[in-house]
Backbone as CSV, one residue per row, in Angstrom:
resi,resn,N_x,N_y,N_z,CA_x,CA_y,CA_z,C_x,C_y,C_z
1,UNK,49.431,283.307,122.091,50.829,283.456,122.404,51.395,282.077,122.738
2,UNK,52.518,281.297,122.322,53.151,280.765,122.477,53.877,280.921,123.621
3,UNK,54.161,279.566,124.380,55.132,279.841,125.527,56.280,278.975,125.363
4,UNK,57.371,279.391,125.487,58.345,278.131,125.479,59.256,278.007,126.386
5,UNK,59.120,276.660,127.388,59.982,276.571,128.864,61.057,275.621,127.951
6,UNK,62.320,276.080,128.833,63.834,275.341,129.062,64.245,275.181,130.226
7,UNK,64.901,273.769,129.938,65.199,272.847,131.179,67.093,273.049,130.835
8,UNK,67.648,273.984,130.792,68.351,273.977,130.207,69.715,274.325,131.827
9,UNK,68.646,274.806,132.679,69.729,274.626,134.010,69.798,273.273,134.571
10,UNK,70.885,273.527,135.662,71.399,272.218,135.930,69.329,271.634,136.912
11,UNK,68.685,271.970,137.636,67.474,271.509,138.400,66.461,271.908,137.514
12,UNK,65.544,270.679,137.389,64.472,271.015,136.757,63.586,271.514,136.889
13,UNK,62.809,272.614,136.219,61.382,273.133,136.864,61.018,272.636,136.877
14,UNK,59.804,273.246,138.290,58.813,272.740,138.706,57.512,272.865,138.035
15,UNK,58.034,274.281,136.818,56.586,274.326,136.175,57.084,273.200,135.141
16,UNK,57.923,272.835,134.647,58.431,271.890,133.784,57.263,270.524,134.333
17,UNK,57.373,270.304,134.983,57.357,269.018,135.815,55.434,269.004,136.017
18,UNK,55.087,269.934,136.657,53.652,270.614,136.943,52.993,270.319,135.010
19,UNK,53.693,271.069,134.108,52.709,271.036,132.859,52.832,269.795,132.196
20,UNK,53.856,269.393,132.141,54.214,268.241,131.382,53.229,266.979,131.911
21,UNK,52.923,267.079,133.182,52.317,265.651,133.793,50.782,266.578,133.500
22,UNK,50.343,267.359,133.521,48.862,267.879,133.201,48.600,267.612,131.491
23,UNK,49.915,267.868,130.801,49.268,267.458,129.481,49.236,265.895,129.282
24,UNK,50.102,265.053,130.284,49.724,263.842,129.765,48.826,263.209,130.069
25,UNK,48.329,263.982,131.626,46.901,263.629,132.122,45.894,263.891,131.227
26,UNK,45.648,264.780,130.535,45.190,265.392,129.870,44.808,264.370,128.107
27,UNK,45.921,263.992,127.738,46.127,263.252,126.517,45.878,261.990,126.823
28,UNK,45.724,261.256,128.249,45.724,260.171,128.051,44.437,259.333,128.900
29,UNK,43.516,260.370,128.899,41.828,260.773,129.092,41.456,260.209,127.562
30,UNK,42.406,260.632,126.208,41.896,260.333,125.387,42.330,258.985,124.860
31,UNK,43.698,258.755,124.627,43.869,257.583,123.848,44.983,257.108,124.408
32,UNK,45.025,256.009,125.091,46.628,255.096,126.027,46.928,254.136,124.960
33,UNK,48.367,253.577,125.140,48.508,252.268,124.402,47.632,251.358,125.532
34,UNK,47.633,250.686,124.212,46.452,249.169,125.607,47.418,248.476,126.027
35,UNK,47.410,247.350,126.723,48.208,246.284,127.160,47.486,245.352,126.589
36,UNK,47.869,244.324,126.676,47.696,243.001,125.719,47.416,241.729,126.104
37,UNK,46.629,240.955,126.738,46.912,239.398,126.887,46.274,238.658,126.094
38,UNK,47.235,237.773,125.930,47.008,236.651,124.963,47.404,235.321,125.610
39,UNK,46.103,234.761,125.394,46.141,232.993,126.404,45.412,232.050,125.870
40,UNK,45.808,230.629,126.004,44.917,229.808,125.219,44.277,229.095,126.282
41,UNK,43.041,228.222,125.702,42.087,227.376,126.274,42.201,226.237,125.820
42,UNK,41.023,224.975,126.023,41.477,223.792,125.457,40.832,223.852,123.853
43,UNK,40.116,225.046,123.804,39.450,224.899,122.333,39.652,226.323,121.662
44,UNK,40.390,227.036,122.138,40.470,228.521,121.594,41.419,229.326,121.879
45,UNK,42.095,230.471,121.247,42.932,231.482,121.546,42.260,233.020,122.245
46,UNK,42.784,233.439,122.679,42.014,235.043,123.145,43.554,235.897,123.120
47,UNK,42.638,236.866,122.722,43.409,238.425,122.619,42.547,239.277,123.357
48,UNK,43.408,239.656,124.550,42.384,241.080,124.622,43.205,242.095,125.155
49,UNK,42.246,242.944,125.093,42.840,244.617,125.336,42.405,245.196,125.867
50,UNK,42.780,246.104,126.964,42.394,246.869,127.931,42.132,248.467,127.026
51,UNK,41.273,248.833,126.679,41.087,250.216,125.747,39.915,250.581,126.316
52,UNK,39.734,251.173,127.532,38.808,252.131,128.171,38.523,253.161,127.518
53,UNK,37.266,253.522,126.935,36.733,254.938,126.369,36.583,255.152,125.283
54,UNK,36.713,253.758,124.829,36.593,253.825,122.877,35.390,253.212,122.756
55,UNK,35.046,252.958,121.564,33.714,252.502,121.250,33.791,251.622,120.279
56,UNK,32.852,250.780,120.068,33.132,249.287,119.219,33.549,249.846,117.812
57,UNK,32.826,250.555,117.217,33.183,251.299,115.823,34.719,251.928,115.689
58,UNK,35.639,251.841,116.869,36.731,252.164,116.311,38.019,251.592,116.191
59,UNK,37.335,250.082,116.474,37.974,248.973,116.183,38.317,248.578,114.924
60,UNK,39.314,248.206,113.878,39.685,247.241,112.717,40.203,246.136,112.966
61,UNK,39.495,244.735,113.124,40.371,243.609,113.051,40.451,242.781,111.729
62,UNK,41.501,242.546,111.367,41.617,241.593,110.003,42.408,240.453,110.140
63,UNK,42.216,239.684,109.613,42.541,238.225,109.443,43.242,238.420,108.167
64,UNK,44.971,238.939,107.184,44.889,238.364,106.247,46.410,238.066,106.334
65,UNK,46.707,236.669,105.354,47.640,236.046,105.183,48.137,235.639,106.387
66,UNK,47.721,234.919,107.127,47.377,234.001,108.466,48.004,234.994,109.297
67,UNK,47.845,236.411,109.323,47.943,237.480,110.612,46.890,238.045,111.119
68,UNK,47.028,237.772,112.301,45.108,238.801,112.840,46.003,239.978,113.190
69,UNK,45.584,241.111,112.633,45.955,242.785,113.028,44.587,243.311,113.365
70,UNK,45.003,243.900,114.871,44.272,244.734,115.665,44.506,246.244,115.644
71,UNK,43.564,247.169,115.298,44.309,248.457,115.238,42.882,249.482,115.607
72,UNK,43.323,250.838,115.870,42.342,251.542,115.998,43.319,252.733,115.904
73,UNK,42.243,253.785,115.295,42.485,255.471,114.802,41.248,256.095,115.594
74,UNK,41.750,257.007,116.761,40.285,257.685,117.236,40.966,259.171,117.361
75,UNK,40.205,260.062,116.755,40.060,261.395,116.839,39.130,262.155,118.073
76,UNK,39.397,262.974,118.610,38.975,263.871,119.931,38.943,265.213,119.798
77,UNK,38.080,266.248,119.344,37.867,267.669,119.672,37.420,267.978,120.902
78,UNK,37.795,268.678,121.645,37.264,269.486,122.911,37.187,270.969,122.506
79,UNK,36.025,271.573,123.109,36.208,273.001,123.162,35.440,273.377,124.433
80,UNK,36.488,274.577,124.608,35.248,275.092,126.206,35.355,276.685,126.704
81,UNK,34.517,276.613,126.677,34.879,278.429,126.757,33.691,279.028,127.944
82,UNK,34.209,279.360,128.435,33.795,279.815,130.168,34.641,281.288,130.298
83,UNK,33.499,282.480,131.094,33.970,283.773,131.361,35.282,284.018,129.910
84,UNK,36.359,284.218,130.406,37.386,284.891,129.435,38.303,284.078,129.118
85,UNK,37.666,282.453,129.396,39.156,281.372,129.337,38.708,280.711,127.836
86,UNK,39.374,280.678,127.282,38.985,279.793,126.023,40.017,278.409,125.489
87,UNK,39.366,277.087,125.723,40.425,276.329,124.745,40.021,275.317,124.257
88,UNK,40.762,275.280,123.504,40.418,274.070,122.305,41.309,272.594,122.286
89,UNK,40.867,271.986,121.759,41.728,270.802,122.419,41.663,269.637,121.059
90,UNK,42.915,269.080,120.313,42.548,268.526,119.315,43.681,266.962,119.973
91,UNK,42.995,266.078,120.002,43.812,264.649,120.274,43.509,263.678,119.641
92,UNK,44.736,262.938,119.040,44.161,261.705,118.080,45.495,260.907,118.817
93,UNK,45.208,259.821,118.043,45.857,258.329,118.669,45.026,256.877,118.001
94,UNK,46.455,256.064,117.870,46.406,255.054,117.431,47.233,254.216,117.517
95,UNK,46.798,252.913,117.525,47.670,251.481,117.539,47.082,250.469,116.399
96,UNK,48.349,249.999,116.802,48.394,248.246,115.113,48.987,247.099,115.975
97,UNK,48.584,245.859,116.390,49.058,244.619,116.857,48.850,243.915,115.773
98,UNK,49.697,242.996,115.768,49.514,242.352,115.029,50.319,240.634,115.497
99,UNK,48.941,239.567,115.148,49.479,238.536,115.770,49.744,237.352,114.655
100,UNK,50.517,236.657,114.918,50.833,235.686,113.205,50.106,234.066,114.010
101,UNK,48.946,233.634,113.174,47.835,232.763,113.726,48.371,231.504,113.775
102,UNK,48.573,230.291,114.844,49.194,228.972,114.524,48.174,228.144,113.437
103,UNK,48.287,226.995,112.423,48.087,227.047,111.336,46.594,225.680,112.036
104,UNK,46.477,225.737,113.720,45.038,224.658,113.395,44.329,226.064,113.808
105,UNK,43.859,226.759,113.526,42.455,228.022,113.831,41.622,228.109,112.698
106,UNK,40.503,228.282,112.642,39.407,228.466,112.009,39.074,229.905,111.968
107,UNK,39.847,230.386,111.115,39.442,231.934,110.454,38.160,232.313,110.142
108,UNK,37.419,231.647,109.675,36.029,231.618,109.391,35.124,232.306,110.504
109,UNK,35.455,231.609,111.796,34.528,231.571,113.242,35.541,232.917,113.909
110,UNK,36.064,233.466,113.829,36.618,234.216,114.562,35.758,235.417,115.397
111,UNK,35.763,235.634,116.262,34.843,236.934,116.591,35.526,237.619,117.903
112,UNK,34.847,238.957,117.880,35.573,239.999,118.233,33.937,240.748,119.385
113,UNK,34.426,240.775,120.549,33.265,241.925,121.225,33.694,242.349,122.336
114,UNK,33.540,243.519,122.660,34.028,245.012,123.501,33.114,245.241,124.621
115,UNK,33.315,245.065,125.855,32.629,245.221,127.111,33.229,245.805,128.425
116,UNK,33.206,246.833,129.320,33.568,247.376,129.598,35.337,247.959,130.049
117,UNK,35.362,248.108,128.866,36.682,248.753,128.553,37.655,247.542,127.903
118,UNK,37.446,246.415,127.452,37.764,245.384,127.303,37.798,244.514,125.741
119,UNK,38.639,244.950,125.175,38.288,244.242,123.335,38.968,243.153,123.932
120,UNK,37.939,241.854,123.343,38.141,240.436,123.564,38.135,239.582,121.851
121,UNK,38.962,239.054,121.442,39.509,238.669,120.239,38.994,236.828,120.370
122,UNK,38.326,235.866,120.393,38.103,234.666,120.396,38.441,234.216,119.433
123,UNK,39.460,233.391,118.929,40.031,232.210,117.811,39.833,231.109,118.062
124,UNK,38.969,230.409,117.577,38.300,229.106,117.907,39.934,228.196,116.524
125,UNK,40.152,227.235,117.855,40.682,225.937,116.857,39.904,224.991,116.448
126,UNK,40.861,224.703,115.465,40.219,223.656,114.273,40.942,222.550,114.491
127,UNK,39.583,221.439,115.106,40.655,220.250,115.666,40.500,218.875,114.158
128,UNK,40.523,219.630,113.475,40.422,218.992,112.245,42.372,219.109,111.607
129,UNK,42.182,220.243,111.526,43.852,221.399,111.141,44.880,220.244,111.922
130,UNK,45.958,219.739,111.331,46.824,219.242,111.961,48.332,220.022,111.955
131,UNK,48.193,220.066,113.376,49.152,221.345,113.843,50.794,220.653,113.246
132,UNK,50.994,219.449,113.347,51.919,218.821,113.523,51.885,218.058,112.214
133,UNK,52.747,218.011,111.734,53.174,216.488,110.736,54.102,215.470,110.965
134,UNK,54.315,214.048,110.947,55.325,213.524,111.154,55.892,212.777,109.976
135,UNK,57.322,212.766,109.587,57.534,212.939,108.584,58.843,211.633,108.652
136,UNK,58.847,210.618,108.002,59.455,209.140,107.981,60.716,209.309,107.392
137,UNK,62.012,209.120,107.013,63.019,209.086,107.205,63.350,207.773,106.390
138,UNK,63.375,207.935,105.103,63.872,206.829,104.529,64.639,206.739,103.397
């Protein structure tokens, strides 16, 4: 059976208020947007991401046409069935970052590793790559 609540008086329910925050508790057990920092060093860039509860395999990072895109697709079944209660539970979720690379980095060396709850993105520069040109006027 389907249930369907309206908020359609002037005060909002309380069951309004009660289910709505249980399903997001609920949904976001499985998949949150991450937050993001990105900071440099004297020899490298970092990306990382706060993504508690995922697992290294559901990571995609790519390097193409000087953009690193970060993304992940994770799927979630629950089922549980106790005495006469039965439910099923289907949650998916996903994100795409995407960062446009300054032109001294070494694409080659790039690497990527996940530690507690934590995707860490390392872009090593290339102090070869000249970030800058200067250009004469004549």
């Amino acid at each position: 059976m389907l249930v369907r609540r309206s908020t359609n008086g002037y005060l909002p329910s309380v069951f309004d208020a009660f289910f709505n925050d249980a399903n997001m508790v609920e949904n976001s057990a499985v998949f949150t947007r991450p937050d993001f920092n990105v900071y440099e060093t004297e020899s490298q860039f970092v990306v990382e991401a706060a993504v508690p509860g995922m697992d290294k395999g559901d990571f995609n990072i790519e390097v193409k046409d000087n953009v690193l895109e970060i993304s992940s697709q994770k799927e979630k079944t629950e089922e549980k069935k106790e005495n006469k209660y039965y439910y099923r539970g289907f949650s998916y979720g996903s994100f795409k970052k995407s960062y446009t690379l300054p032109d001294n980095v070494d694409k080659e060396k790039i690497e990527a590793g996940y530690e507690n709850g934590i995707l860490k993105v390392l872009i090593p520069k290339d102090n070869e790559a000249k970030v800058m040109k200067q250009i004469k006027v004549s």
